[in-house]
N, C-alpha and C positions, 0 to 999 in steps of 0.2 A: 504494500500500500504506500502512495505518495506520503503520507506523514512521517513512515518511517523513516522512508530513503532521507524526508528532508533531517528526518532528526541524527541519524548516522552521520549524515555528512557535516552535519552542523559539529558531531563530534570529532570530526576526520580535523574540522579545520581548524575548530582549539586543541586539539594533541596537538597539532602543528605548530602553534604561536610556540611551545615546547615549556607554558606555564607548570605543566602537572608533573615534570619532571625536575625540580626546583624542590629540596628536601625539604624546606620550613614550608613551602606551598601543601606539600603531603599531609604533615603532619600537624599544620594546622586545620587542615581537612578533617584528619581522625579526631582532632582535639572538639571539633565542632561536633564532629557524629555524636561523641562520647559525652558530653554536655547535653547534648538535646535526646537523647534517649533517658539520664537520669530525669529529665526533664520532665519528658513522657510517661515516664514508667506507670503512673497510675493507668493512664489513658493505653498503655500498651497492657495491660494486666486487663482488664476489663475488656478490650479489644480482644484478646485473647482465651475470656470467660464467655465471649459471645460466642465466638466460631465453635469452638471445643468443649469449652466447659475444663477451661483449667485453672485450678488452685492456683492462688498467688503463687502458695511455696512453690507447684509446680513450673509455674510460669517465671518465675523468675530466677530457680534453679539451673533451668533445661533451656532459658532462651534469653531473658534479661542481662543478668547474671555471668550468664557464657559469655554473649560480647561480648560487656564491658570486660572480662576479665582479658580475653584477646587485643581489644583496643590498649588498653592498658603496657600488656608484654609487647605489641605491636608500634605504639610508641615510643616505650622506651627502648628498644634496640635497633629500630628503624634506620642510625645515621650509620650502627657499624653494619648493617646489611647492607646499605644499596652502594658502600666504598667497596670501590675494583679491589679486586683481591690480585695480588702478588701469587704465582706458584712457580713451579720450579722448573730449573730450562736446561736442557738435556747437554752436553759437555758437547755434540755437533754442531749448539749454536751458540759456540762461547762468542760472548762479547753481546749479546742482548737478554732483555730481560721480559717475562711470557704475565699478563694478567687476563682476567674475564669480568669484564664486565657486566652489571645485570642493567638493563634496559627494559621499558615500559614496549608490551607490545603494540598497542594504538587504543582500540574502543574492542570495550569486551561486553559480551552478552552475558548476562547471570539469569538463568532460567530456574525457578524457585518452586518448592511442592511446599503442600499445606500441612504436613504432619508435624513440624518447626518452623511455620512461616515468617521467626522474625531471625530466628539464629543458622540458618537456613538458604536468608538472603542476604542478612548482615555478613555474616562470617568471611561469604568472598567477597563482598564486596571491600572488606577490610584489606586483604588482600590485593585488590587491582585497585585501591588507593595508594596502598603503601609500595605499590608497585611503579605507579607514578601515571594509569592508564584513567583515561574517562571509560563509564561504562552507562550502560542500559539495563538496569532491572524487572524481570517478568515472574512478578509474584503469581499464585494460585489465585484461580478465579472460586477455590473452594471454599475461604477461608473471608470472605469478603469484608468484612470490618477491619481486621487486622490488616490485609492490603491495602486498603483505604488510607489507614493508620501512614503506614507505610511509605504511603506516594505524598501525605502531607506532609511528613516527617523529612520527607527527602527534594522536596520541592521546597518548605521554608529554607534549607541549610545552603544548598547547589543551585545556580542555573541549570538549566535542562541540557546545554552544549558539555554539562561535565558532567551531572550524575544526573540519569532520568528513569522514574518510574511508567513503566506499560502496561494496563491494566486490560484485562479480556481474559477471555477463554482460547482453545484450543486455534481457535484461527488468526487469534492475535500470534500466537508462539510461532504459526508456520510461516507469516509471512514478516517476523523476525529473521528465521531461519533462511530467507530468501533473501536477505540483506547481507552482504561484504563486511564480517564484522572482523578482525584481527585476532578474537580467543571468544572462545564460546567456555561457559561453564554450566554445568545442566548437573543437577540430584533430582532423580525420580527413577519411574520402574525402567526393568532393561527394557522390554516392550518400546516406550516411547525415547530411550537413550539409544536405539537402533538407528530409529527417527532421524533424530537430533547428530549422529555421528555420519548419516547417509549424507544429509543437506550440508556437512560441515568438509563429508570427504569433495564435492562437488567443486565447492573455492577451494578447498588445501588447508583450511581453515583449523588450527590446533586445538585440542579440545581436552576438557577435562571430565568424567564422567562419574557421577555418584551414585549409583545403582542399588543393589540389595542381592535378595536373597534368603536361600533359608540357611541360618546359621545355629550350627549344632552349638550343645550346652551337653559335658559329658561330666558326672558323679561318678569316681572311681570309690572301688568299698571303701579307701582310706580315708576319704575325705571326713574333714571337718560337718557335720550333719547339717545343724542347727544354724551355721554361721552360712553354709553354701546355700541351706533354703531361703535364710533370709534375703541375702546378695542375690540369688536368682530371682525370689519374686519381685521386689524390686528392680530390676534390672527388665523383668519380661512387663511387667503389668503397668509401669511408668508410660505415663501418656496413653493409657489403655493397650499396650502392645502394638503402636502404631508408630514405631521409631524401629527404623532401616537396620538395625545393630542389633535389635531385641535379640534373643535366644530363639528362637522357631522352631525348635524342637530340643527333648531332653532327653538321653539316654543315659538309663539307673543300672547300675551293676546290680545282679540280684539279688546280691547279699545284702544287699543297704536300701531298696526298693520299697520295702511297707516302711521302715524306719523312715526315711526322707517322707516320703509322701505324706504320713502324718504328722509330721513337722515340718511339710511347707504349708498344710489346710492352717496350720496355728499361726505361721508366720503371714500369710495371706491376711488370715482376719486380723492379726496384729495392725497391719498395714491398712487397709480399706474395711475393716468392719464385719462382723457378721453377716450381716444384708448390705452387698455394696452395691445393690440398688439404688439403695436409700442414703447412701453416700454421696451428699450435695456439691463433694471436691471429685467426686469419679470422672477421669477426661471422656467424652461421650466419641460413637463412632464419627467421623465426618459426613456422610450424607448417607439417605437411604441405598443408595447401589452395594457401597464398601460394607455396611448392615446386614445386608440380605443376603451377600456373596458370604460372608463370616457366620451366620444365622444356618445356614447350608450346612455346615461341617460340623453343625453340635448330634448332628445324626450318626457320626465315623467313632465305631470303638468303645467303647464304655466311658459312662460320665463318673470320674469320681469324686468330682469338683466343680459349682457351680453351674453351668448350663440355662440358669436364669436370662431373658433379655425384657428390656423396657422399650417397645416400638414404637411408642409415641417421643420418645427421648433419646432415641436407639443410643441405648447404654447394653452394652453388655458384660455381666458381670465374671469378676476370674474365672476361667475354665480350664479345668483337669481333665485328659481325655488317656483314656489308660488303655489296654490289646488293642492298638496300633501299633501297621504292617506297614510298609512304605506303599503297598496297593490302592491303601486309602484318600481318596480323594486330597483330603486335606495335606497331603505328603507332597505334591504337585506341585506348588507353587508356593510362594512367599505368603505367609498367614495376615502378618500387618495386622496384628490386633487382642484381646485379650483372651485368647484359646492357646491350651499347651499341651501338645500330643508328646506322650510319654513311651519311649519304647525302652526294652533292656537289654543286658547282653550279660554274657557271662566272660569273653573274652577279648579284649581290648583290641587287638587286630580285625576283628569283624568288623567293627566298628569306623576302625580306619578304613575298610573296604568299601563298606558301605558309603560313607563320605564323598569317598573318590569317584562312586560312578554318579556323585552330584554335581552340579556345575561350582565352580569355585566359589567358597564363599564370603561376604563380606568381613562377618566377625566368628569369631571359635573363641568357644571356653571351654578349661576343663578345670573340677575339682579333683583336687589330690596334692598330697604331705609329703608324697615321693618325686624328688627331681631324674630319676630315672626315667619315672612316668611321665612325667611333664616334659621332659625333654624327646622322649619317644615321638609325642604327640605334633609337636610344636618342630621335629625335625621333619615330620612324616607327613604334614599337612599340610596345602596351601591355602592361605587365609590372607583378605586385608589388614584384618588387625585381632588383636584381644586380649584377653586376661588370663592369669592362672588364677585361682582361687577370686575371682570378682565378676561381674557382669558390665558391660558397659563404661567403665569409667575411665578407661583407655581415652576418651572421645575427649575426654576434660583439660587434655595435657598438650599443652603448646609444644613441648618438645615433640612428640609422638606424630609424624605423618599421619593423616587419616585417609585413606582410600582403598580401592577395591583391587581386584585382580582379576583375571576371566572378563566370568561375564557380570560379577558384582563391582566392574568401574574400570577405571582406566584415570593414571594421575592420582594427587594428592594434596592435601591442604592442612592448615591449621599453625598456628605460628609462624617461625623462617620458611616454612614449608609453600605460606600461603603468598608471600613476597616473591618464594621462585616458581613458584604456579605460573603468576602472571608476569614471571621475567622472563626475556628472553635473554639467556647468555652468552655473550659475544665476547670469543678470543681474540686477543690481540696482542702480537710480538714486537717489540719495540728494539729495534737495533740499530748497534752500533755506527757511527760513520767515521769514526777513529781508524779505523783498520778492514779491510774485509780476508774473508777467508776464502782463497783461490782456489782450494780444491775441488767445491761445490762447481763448479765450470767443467764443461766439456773438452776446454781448449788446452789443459794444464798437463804437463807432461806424467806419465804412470800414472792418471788422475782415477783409473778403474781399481786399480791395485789398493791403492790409499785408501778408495773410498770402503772396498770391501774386509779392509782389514779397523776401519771406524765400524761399521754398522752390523759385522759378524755378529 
């Protein structure tokens, strides 16, 4: 659509002026974001209770909270990340010396889902600020107050030629997609991250991808009981099991199988209540489609947990689904929501196997006291990311890359990570004019000899 192309180019032509690549230009940018969000934070917390139905704590734990703690690490280490780095220059080119530069790629596209809509689309955005890039944000059209939120939040701070909010559905994204942007960055399902990597293979266009998956959660007999039920339910039912990284399924060694189970129903109700219907912090599903699709699978396996749903509020409460086969519908595909199908095993390589003939997944956990086992697991598996003895909280750590593998993503973000996301790194050899070194020449006498006896 004509609006876009004018509003790209309008970005094309301030990269240009080469304003956003000017360090106190950046980081007075982040310093503005980070102001105006603690600014908002009621109004994003409410915003946030409307789309989802999330708790302060949770909303400002899993989205407020994150930023700011990113902007914060992103500020202050900003000046030594974007200095050329000095490395080291091979004794063939004595007399010059080798750096790489990190460089802003131009206008980047940030394509946003609704299960984090603020931490989500902040997070890269923090990122291809600190990067030095304008960019174009396309929030969820599912999540509509919080987008809203969103576009005014980001419309008072930026002109639209540096940072601009896109609002629409499904045909605003495609005919983004059909705009010349210099980095595209996209989190959502692989399904629509196919999409999103076809239109980007088309310009050449580099891309970063934040996908999903089902990601196993494995309880070795050793583990800690009590402390692994707690960490996993928490970690699965946060956000009602509607977070990319959740656990998606659990496999119990037999031996520890009734023990755990009835000490996650305790730590369940610990957390959300006996009737967490009636739990007025419970995060609700996002629309009837993702309800009805999730509503579907409380049919697969035995219930030994919950199975309740509220369809006028489409809440659906913790669910334990126990004799699940991988046959089971619900094994198919990424759950995205608060149902936890339970399988077990008796022997830990099964398990590995099993795994493998799934597509790679985003996140892996496993409980267990033994680094033998944890080391087995964690040598033997390919995963984006995860924990040993935790669920989720990998995601929290600036130091820690976060991204996929397979087909759960492509690229990486989160602290320095998110700086070189959206840099591009350009080597550069600076040498000498003191001296040159003749050997490198065709015309230099035994110059084949010499040479083969340097680069042997």
């Amino acid at each position: 659509m004509e609006k876009y192309h004018s509003l790209v180019n309008k970005q094309k032509e301030f990269f240009r002026t080469e304003q956003t690549k000017d360090i106190n230009f950046r980081i007075t940018s982040l310093q503005k974001l980070r102001d105006a969000i603690r600014f908002k934070e009621k109004e994003l917390m409410a915003a946030l209770r409307e789309d989802l139905n999330k708790s302060d704590f949770e909303a400002y734990t899993t989205e407020i909270g994150f930023v700011l703690a990113e902007l914060r690490f992103t500020i202050n280490n900003l000046r030594s990340w974007a200095k050329p780095k000095k490395v080291k220059t091979p004794k063939t080119h004595f007399g010059s010396t080798s750096y790489v530069y990190s460089e802003p790629y131009g206008t980047a596209l940030i394509i946003a889902p609704w299960n984090y809509p603020i931490q989500l689309a902040i997070g890269p955005l923090i990122g291809a600020i600190a990067a030095g890039n304008c960019a174009v944000i396309k929030p969820s059209e599912l999540t509509p107050k919080t987008s809203e939120l969103l576009e005014e939040l980001i419309s008072e701070l930026f002109p639209e030629h540096y940072i601009s909010v896109v609002q629409g559905g499904v045909e605003a994204s495609q005919a983004l997609l059909n705009e010349k942007f210099d980095y595209i960055f996209f989190t959502g399902s692989v399904a629509v991250g196919r999409i999103v990597m076809e239109a980007a293979a088309k310009k050449l266009t580099p891309v970063t991808l934040e996908l999903g998956g089902k990601s196993p959660c494995i309880v070795h007999k050793d583990a800690k009981i009590k402390l692994a039920a707690k960490r996993i339910a928490w970690g699965k039912f946060t956000n009602a099991g509607q977070t990319c990284i959740a656990p998606d399924y659990l496999y119990l060694h037999k031996s520890i199988k009734d023990r755990f189970l009835a000490q996650f129903k305790q730590e369940i109700a610990e957390l959300y209540g006996k009737q967490p219907l009636e739990n007025p912090n419970f995060t609700r599903i996002v629309n009837r489609s993702h309800f009805d699709r999730l509503r579907s699978y409380l049919n697969n396996g035995e219930t030994f947990l919950g199975g309740k749903t509220e369809s006028e509020k489409l809440i659906i409460e913790p669910t334990i689904l126990t004799n699940i086969s991988w046959e089971d519908p619900i094994m198919e595909d990424e759950i995205f929501g608060p149902i936890f199908p339970v399988l077990e095993y008796d022997n830990l390589s099964d398990v590995v196997e099993a795994i493998h003939r799934q597509p790679k997944p985003l996140a892996f956990y496993i409980f267990s006291e033994s680094k033998s086992i944890q080391d087995k697991i964690l040598n033997n598996v390919s995963f984006g990311g995860g924990c040993v003895n935790d669920t989720i909280y990998h995601v929290a750590s600036p130091h820690l890359p976060f991204g996929g593998v397979g087909n759960s993503g492509i690229g990486a973000y989160h602290g320095k990570s998110s700086f070189d996301t959206f840099s591009h790194k350009k080597s550069v050899l600076k040498q000498t004019t003191r001296f040159d070194i003749p050997v490198r020449y065709p015309n230099i006498k035994n110059g084949l000899n010499i040479i083969k006896k340097v680069l042997k």
